[in-house]
KEKE-3310 file (N, C-alpha, C; in steps of 0.2 Angstrom, whole numbers, plus 5000, padded with zeros to 4 digits):
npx = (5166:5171:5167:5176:5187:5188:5190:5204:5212:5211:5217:5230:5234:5233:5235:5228:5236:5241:5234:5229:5231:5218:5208:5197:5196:5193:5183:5166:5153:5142:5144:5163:5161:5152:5145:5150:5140:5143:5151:5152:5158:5162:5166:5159:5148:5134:5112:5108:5115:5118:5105:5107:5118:5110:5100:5110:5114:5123:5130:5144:5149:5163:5169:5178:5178:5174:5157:5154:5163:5163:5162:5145:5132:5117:5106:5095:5090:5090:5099:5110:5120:5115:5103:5110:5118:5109:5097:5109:5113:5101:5098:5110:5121:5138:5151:5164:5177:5191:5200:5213:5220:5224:5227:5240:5246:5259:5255:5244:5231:5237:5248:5239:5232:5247:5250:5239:5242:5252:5266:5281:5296:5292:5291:5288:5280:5278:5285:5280:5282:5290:5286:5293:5302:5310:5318:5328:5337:5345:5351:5358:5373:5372:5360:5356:5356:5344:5333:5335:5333:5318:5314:5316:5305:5294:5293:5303:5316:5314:5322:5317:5322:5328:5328:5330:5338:5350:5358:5370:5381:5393:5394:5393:5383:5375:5366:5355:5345:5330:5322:5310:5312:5316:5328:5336:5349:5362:5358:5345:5346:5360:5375:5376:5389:5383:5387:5381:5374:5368:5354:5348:5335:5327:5307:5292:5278:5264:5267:5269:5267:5265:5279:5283:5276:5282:5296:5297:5292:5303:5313:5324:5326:5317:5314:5313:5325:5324:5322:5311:5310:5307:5309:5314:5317:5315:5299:5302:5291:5280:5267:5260:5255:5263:5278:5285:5289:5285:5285:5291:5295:5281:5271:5265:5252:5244:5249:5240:5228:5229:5228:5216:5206:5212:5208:5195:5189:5180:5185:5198:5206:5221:5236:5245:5252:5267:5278:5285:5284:5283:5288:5292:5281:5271:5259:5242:5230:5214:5212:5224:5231:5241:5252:5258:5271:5278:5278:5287:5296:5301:5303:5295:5287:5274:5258:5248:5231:5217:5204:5210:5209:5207:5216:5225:5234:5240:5253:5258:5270:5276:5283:5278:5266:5249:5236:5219:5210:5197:5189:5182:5185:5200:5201:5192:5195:5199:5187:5186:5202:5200:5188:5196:5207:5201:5194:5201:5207:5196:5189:5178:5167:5155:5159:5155:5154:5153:5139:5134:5136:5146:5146:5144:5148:5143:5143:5140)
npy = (4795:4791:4791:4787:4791:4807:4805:4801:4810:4821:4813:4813:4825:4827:4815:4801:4794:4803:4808:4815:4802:4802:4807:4807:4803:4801:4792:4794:4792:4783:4776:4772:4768:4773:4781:4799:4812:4828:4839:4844:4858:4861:4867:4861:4847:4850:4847:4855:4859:4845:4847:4857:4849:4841:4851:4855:4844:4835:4822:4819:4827:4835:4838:4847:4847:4832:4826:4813:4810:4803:4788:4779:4776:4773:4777:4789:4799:4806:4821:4834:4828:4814:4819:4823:4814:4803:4809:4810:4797:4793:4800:4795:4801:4804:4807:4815:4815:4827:4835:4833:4827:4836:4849:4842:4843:4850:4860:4863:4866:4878:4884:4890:4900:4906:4912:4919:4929:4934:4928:4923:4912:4901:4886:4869:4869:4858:4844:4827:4812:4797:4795:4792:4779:4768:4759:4745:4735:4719:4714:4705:4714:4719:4720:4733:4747:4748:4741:4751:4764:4759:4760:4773:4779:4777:4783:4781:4789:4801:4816:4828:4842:4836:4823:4805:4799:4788:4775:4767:4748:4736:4719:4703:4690:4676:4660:4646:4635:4628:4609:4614:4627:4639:4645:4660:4662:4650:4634:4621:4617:4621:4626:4644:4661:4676:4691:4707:4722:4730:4740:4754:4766:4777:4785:4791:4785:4785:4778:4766:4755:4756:4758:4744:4736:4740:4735:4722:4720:4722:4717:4703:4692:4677:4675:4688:4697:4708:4722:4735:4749:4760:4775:4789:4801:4819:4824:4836:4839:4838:4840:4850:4864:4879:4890:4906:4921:4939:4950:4963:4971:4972:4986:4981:4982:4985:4976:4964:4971:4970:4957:4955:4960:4953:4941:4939:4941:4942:4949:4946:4936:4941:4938:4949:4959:4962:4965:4978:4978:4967:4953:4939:4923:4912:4901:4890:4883:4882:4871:4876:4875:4864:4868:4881:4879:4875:4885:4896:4889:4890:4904:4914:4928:4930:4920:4913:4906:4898:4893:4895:4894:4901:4899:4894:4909:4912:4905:4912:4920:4930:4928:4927:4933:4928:4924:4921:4920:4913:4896:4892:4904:4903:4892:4893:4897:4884:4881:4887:4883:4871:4869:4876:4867:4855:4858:4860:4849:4839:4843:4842:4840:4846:4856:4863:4879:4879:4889:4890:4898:4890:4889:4891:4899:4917:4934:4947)
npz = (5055:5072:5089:5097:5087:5092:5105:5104:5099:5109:5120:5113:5117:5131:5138:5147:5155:5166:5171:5188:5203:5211:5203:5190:5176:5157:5147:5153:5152:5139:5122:5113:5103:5094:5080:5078:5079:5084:5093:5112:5118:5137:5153:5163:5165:5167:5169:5162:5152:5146:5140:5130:5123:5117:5110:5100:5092:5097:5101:5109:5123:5129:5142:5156:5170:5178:5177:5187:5200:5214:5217:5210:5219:5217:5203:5201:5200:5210:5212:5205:5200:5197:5188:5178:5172:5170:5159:5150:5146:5143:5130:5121:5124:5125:5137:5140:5150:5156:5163:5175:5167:5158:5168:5168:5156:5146:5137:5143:5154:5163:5156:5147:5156:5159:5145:5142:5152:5150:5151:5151:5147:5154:5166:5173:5188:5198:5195:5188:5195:5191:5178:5168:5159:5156:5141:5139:5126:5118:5102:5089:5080:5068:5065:5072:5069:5062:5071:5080:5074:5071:5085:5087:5080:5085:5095:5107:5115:5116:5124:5133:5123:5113:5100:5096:5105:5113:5123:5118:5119:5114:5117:5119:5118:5124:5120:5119:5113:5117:5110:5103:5100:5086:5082:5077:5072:5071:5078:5083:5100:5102:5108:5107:5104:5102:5091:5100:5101:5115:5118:5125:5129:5133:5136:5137:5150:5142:5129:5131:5125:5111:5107:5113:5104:5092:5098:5096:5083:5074:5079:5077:5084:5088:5103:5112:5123:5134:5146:5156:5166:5179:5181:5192:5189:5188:5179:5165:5157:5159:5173:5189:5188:5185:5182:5179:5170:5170:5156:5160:5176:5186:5195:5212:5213:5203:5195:5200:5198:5183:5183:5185:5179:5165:5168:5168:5182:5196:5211:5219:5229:5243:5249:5262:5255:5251:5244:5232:5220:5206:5197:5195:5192:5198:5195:5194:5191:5196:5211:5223:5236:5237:5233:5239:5245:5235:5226:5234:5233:5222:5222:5217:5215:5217:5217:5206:5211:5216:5228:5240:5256:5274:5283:5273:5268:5277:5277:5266:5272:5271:5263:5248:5237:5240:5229:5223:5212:5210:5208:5195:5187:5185:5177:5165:5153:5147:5139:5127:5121:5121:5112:5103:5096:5095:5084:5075:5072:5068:5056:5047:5055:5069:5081:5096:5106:5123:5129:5140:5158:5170:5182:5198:5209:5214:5215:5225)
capx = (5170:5168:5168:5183:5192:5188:5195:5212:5214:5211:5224:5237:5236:5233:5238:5226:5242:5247:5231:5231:5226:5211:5205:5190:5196:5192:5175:5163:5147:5143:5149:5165:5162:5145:5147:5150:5137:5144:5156:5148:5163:5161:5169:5156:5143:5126:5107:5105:5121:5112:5101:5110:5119:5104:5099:5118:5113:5130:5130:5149:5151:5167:5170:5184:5177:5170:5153:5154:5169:5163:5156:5137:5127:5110:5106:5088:5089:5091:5103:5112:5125:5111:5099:5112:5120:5102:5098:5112:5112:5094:5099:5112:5124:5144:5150:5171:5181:5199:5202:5218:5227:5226:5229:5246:5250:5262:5250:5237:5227:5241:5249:5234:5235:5250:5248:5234:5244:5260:5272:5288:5300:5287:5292:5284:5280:5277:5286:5278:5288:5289:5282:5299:5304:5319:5318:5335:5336:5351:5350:5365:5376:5369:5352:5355:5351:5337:5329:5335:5326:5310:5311:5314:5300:5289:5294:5306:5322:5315:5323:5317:5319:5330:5326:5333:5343:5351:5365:5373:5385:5394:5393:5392:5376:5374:5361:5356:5336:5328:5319:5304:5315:5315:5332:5335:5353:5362:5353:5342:5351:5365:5378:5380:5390:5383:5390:5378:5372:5365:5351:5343:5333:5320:5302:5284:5275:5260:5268:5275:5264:5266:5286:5285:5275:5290:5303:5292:5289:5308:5318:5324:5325:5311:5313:5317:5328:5320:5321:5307:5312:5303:5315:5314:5320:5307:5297:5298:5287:5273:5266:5254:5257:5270:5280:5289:5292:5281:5290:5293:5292:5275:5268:5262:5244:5244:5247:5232:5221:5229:5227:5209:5205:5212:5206:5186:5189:5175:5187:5204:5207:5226:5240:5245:5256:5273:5282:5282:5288:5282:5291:5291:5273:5267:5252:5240:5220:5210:5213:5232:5234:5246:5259:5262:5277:5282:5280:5290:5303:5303:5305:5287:5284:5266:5254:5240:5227:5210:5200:5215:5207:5209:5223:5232:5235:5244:5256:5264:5275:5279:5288:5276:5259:5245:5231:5213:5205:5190:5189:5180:5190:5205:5200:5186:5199:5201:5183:5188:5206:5196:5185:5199:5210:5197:5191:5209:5207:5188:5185:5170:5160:5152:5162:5153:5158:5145:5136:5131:5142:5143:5148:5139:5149:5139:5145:5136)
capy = (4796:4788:4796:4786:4795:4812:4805:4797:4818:4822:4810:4814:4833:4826:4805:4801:4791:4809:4812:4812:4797:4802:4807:4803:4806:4798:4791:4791:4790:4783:4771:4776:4768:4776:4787:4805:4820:4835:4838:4852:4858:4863:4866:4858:4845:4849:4845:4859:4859:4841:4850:4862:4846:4840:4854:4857:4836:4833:4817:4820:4832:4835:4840:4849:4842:4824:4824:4807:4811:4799:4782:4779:4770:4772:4782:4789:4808:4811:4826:4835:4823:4808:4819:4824:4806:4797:4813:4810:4791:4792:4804:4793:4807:4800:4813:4814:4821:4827:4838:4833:4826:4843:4850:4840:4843:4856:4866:4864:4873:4881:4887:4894:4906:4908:4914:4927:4935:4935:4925:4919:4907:4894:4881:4866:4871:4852:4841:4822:4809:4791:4795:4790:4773:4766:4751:4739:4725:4716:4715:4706:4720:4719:4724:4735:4752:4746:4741:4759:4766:4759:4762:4781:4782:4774:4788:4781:4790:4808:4819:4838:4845:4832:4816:4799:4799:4781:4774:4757:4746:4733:4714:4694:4685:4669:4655:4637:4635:4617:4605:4618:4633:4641:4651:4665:4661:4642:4626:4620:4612:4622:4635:4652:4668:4681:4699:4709:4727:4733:4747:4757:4772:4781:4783:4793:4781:4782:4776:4759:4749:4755:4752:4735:4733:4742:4730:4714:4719:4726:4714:4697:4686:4674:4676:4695:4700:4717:4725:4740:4750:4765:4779:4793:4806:4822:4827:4841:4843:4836:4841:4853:4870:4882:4897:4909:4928:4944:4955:4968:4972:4977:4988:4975:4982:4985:4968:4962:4974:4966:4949:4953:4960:4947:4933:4941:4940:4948:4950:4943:4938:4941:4940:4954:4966:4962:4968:4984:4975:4957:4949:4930:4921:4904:4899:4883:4883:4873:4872:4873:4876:4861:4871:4886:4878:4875:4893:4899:4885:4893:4912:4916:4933:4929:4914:4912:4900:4896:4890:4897:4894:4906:4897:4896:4914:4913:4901:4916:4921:4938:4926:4926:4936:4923:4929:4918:4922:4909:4891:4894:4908:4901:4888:4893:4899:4877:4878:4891:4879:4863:4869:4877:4861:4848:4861:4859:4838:4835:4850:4839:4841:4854:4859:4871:4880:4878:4896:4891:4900:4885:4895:4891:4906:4920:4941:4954)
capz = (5061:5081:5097:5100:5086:5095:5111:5102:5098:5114:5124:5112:5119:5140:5140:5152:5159:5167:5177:5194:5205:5215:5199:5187:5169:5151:5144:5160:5151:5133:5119:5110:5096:5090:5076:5079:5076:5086:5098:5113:5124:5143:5158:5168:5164:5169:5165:5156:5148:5142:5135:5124:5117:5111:5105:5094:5091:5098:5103:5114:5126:5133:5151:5160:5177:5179:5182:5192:5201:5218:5214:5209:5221:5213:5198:5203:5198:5216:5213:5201:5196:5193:5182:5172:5170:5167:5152:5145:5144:5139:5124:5120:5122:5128:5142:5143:5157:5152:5171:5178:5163:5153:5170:5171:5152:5146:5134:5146:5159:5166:5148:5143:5162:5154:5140:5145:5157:5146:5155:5148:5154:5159:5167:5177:5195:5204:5189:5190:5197:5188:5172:5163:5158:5151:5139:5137:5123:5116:5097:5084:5079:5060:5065:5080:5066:5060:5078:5084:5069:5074:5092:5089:5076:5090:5100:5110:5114:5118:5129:5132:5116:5110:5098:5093:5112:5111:5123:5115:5121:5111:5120:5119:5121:5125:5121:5118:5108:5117:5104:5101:5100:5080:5082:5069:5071:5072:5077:5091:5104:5098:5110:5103:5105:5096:5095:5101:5104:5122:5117:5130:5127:5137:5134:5143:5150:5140:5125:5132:5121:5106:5108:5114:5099:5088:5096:5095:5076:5073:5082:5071:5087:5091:5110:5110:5129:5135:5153:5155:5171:5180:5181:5197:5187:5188:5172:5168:5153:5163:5180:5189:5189:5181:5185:5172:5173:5165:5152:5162:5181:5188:5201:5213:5215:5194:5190:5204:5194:5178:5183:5189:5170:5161:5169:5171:5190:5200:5214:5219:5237:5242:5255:5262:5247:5255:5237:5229:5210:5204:5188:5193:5194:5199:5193:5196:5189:5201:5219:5222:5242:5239:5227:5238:5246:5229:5222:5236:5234:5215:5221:5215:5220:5217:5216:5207:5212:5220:5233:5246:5265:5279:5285:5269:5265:5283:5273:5262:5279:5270:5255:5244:5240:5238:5224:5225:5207:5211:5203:5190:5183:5183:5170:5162:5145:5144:5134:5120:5119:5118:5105:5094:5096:5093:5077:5068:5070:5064:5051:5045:5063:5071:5089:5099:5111:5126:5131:5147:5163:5175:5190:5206:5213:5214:5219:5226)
cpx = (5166:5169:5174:5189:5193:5192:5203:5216:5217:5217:5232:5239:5237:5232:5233:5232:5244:5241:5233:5225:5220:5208:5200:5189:5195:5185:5171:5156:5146:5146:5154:5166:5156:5148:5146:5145:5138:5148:5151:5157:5161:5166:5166:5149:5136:5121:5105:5110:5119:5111:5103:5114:5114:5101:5102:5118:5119:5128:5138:5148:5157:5169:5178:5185:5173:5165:5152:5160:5169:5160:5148:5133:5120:5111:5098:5085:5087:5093:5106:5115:5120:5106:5104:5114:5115:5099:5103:5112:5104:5092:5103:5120:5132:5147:5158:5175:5189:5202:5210:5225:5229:5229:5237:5252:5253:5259:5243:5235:5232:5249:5245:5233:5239:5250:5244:5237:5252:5266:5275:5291:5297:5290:5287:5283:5280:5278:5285:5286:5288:5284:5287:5302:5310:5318:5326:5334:5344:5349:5356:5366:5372:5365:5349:5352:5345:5332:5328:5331:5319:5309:5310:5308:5294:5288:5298:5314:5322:5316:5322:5315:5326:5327:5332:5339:5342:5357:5367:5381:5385:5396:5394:5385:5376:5367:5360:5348:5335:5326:5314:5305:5315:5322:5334:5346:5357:5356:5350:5347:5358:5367:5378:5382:5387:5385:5385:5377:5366:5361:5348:5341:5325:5314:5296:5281:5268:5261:5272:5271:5266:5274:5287:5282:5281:5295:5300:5292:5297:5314:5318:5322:5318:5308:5318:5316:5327:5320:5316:5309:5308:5307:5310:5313:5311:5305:5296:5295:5280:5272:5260:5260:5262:5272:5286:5289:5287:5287:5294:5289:5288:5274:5263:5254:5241:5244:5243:5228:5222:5227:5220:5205:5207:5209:5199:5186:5186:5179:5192:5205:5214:5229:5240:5252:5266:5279:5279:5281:5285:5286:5293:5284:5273:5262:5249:5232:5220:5210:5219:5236:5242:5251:5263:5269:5284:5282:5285:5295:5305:5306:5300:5289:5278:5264:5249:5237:5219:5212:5207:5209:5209:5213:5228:5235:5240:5254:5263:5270:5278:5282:5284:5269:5255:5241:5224:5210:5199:5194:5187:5185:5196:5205:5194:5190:5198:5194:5186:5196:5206:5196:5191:5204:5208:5195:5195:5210:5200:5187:5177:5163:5159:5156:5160:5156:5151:5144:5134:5136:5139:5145:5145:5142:5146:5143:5141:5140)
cpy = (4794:4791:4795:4791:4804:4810:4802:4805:4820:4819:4812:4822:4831:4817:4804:4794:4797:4810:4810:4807:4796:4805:4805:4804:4799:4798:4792:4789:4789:4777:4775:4774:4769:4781:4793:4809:4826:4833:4843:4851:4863:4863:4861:4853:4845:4848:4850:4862:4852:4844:4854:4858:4841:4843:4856:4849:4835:4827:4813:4826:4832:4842:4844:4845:4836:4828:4818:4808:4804:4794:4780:4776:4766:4778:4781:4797:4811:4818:4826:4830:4818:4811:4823:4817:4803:4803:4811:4802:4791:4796:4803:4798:4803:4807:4809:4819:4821:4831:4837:4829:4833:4847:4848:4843:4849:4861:4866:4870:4878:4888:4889:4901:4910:4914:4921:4930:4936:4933:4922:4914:4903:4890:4876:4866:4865:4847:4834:4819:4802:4788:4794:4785:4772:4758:4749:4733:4724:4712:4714:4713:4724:4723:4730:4743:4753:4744:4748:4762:4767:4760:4770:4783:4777:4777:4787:4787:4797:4811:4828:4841:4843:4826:4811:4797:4794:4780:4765:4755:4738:4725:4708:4692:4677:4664:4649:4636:4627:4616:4611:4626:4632:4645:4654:4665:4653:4637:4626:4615:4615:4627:4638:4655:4670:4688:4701:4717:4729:4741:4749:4762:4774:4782:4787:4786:4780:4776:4770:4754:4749:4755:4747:4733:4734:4738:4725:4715:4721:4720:4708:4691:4682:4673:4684:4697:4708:4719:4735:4742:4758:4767:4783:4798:4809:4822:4833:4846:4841:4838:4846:4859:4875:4891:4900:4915:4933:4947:4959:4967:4973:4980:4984:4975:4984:4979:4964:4964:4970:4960:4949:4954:4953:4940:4933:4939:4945:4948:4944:4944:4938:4940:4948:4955:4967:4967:4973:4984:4968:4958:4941:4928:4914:4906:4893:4884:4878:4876:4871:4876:4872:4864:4877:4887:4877:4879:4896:4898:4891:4902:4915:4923:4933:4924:4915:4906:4900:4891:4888:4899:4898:4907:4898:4902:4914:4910:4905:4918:4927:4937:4927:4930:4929:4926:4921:4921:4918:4903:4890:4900:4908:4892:4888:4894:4889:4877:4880:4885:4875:4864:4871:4872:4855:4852:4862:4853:4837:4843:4849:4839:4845:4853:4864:4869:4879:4885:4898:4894:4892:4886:4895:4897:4910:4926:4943:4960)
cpz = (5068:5085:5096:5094:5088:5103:5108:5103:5104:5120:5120:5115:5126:5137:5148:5158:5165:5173:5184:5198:5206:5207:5194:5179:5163:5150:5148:5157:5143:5129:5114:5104:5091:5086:5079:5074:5077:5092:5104:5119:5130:5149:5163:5167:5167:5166:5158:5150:5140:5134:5130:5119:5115:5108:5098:5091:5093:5101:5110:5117:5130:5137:5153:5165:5175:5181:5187:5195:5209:5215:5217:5212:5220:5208:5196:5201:5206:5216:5207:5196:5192:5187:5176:5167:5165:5160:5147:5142:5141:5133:5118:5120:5127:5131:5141:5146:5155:5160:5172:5172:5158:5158:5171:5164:5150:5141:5138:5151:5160:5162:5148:5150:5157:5153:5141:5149:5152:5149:5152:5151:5155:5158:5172:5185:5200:5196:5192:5191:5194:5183:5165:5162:5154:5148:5137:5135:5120:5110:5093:5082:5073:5059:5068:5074:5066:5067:5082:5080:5073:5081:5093:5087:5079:5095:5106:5109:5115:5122:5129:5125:5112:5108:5099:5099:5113:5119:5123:5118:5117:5118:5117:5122:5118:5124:5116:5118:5112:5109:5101:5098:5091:5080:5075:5068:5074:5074:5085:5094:5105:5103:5106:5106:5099:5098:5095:5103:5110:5118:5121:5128:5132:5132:5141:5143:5146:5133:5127:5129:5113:5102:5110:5107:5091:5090:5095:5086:5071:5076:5077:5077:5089:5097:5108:5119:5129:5142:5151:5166:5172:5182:5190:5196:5187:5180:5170:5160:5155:5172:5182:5192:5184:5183:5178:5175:5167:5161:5154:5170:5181:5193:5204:5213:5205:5192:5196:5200:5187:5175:5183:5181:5167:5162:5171:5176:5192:5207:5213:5229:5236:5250:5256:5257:5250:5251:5235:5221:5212:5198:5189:5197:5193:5199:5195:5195:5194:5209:5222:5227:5243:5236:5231:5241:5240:5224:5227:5234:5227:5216:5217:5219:5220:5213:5215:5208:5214:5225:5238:5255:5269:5280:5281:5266:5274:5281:5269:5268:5275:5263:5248:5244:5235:5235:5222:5219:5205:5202:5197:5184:5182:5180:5167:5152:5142:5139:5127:5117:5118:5111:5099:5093:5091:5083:5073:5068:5065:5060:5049:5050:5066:5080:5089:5105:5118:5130:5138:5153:5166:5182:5195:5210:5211:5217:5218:5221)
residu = (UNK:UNK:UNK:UNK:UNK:UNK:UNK:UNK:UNK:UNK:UNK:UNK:UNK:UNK:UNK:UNK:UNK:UNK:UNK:UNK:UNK:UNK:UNK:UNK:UNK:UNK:UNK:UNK:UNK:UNK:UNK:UNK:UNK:UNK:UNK:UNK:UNK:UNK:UNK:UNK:UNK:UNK:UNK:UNK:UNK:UNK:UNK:UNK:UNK:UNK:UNK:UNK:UNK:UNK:UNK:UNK:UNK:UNK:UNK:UNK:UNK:UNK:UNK:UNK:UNK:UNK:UNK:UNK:UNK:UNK:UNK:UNK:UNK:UNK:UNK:UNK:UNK:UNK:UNK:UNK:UNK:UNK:UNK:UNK:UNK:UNK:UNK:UNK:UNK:UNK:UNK:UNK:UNK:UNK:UNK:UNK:UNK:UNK:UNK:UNK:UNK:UNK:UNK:UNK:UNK:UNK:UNK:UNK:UNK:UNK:UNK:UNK:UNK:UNK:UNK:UNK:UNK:UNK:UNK:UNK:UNK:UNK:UNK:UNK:UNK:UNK:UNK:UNK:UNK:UNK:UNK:UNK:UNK:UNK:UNK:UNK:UNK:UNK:UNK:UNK:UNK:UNK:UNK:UNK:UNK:UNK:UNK:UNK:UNK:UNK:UNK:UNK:UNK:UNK:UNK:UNK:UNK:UNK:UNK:UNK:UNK:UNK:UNK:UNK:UNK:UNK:UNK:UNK:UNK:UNK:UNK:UNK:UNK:UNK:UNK:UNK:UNK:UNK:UNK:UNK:UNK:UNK:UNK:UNK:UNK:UNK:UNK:UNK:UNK:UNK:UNK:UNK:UNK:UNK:UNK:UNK:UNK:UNK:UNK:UNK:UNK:UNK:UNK:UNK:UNK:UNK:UNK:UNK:UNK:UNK:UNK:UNK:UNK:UNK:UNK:UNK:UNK:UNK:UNK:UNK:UNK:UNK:UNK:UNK:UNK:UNK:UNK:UNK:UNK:UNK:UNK:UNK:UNK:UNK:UNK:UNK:UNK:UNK:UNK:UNK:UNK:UNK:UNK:UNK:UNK:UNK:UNK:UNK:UNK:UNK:UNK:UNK:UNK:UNK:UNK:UNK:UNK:UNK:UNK:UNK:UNK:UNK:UNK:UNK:UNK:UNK:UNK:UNK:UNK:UNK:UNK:UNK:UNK:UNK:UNK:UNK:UNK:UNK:UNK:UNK:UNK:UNK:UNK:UNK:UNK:UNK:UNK:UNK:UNK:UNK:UNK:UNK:UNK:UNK:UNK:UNK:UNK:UNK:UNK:UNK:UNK:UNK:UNK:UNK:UNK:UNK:UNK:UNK:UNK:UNK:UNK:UNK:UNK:UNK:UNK:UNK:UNK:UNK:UNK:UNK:UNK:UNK:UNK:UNK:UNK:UNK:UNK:UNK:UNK:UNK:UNK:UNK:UNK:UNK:UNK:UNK:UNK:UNK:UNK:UNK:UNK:UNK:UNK:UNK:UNK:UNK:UNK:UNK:UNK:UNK:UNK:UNK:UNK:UNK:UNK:UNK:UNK:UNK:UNK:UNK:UNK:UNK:UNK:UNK)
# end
């Protein structure tokens, strides 16, 4: 086995098609076609993180956060970032960042919140916008099963939590092969009608390669007519955030205490306690001042998040209480669901979990 087959795993859970722009996700450091010795999972890459994966001989370690997040203009072990960088390339060890596409994806950070606090209902809080395409070919009538086949079983045609979603329309198509043309129906030089099927079927963006190569390999004609088009519509199995509802009511200062236990939160900053019941919760790991427009839009009674500003707890207006469980603590869960992920694809390799806190925050 090669690194690259631990990242193939990895993208099929978070598509690094999904992160977001400013982001710094995939391979950053490493070759990925070096044999695999160990995987070491982290939230956060540091020197002494390094260290523990060449002590577990890991030769990957995968990141939650980039360590290179801005671009490197020497690499002199000024500062953190470059003495972990220059260790690990000098150790041979490949360093990969997953951050904001697990972030986006639907078992991700934000599930796994979830999850530990027992929220149902979950839905997408900020669903991406132009992450759905629509392919359109025109295919003789005779063969139009057989091409639909292979486009579903290429993954086209999913919708939500439907398969094999087609819509066809029957047609005439016209053409005429020069000298050079090979046509699979009549002669060169030759007009045709042929009766024709209109197939259109949606499609995620990441997988638009491996369907153009399904029509290209399924289609009979030797010039094959295809429109690929980038849709509007929201996604809403993909995005940042998620909002769903507890089992039951809570007393609004119980489920603080709640949230503060579960999620090993050494405090909880908050709005002020507008509600005397919560049962609908937005979530968001990370830094997710930009969402709280979009948990009130939801009818949040409470938002969790980090790294909320001064200013932004000013934001709630009485609609909403805001709950700040520090960055770190609202993703620290993504290493335990790495490791046991990556430990049901490679049984044969050692995935550790990495031991180190990497928390720069600090409480009295």
């Amino acid at each position: 086995m090669i690194i690259q087959n631990v990242i193939n795993h990895l993208e099929e859970l978070a598509p690094l098609a999904y992160a977001e722009d400013f982001d710094n996700v995939g391979l950053l450091v490493g070759d990925k076609n070096e044999p695999l010795t160990g995987v070491l999972i982290t939230l956060d890459t540091l020197e002494s993180v390094v260290d523990e994966a060449i002590t577990n001989n890991c030769n990957l370690i995968v990141s939650f956060h980039p360590i290179i997040f801005k671009g490197l203009k020497k690499l002199n072990g000024a500062n953190y970032v470059e003495r972990a960088v220059l260790k690990a390339i000098k150790h041979d060890i490949a360093i990969y960042a997953i951050h904001t596409a697990l972030d986006n994806s639907l078992q991700g950070v934000n599930d796994i919140i979830c999850n530990t606090l027992g929220i149902k209902n979950k839905k997408i809080l900020l669903p991406q916008q132009g992450t759905i395409k629509k392919l359109t070919t025109y295919v003789p009538q005779k063969d139009a099963d057989a091409l639909r086949l292979a486009l579903f079983q290429s993954g086209a045609g999913t919708i939500g939590n439907y398969e094999n979603c087609s819509f066809n329309t029957q047609g005439t198509g016209t053409f005429k092969g020069n000298e050079a043309s090979d046509p699979t129906v009549g002669e060169r030089g030759e007009y045709r009608q042929e009766e024709e099927t209109q197939i259109s079927v949606t499609f995620q963006k990441h997988l638009e390669r491996q369907i153009l190569n399904a029509l290209f390999k399924s289609h009979p004609y030797e010039e094959v007519a295809f429109e690929i088009t980038t849709l509007d519509n929201y996604n809403q199995h993909i995005g940042m955030g998620m909002v769903g509802e507890l089992p039951n009511e809570m007393e609004t200062e119980e489920f603080l205490q709640f949230v503060k236990q579960k999620m090993s939160a050494s405090c909880i900053k908050h709005s002020r306690l507008t509600k005397d019941k919560v049962k609908r919760i937005a979530v968001l790991g990370g830094s997710g001042s930009f969402a709280i427009g979009a948990a009130k839009a939801a009818k949040a009674d409470v938002f969790i998040t980090a790294d909320l500003k001064y200013h932004d707890f000013f934001s709630a207006e009485d609609q909403i209480i805001l709950a700040d469980i520090g960055h770190y603590e609202s993703e620290q869960f993504t290493k335990s669901f790495l490791a046991n992920y990556l430990s049901k694809k490679i049984t044969n390799f050692a995935v550790v979990l990495s031991k180190i806190n990497t928390n720069p925050v600090k409480y009295l």
